[in-house]
C-alpha positions in Angstrom: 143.3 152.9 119.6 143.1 148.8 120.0 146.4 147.1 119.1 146.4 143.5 118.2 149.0 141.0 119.8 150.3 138.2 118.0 150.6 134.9 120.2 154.1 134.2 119.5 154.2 131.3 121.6 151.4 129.5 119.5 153.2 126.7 117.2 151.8 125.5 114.3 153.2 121.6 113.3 153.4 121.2 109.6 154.8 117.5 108.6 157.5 117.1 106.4 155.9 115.6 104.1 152.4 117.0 102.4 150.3 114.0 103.7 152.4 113.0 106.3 151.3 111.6 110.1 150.7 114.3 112.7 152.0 114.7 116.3 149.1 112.4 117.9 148.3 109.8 114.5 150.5 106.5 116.2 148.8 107.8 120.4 145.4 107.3 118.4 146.2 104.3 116.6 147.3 102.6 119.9 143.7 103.9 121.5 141.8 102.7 118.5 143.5 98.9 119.4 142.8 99.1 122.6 139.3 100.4 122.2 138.7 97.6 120.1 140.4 94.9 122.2 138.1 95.7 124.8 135.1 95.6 123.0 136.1 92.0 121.8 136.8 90.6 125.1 133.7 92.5 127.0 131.4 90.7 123.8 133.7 87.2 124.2 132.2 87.7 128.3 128.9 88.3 127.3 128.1 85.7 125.0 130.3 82.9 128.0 127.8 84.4 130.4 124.5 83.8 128.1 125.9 80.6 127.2 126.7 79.7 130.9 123.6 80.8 132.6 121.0 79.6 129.7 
């Protein structure tokens, strides 16, 4: 007979509030900004470089 085991050590985070932020929301924010930032300076280089060497 198979007998089925509960993981009891699996947690499931529920925010207070019904649309409230999760564990990770502000850890992605911050990498969304910094994603970004470096997009903006690697373009800011690029377009120095074409203007530089043109």
């Amino acid at each position: 007979m198979k007998r089925t085991h509960r993981n009891s050590h699996l947690r499931i985070y529920t925010p207070a509030c019904p649309n409230g932020a999760d564990q990770q929301y502000f850890a992605g924010k911050a990498l969304d900004l910094l994603t970004g930032l470096a997009s903006v300076v690697g373009f800011i280089t690029a377009v120095a470089f074409l203007f530089i060497f043109a």
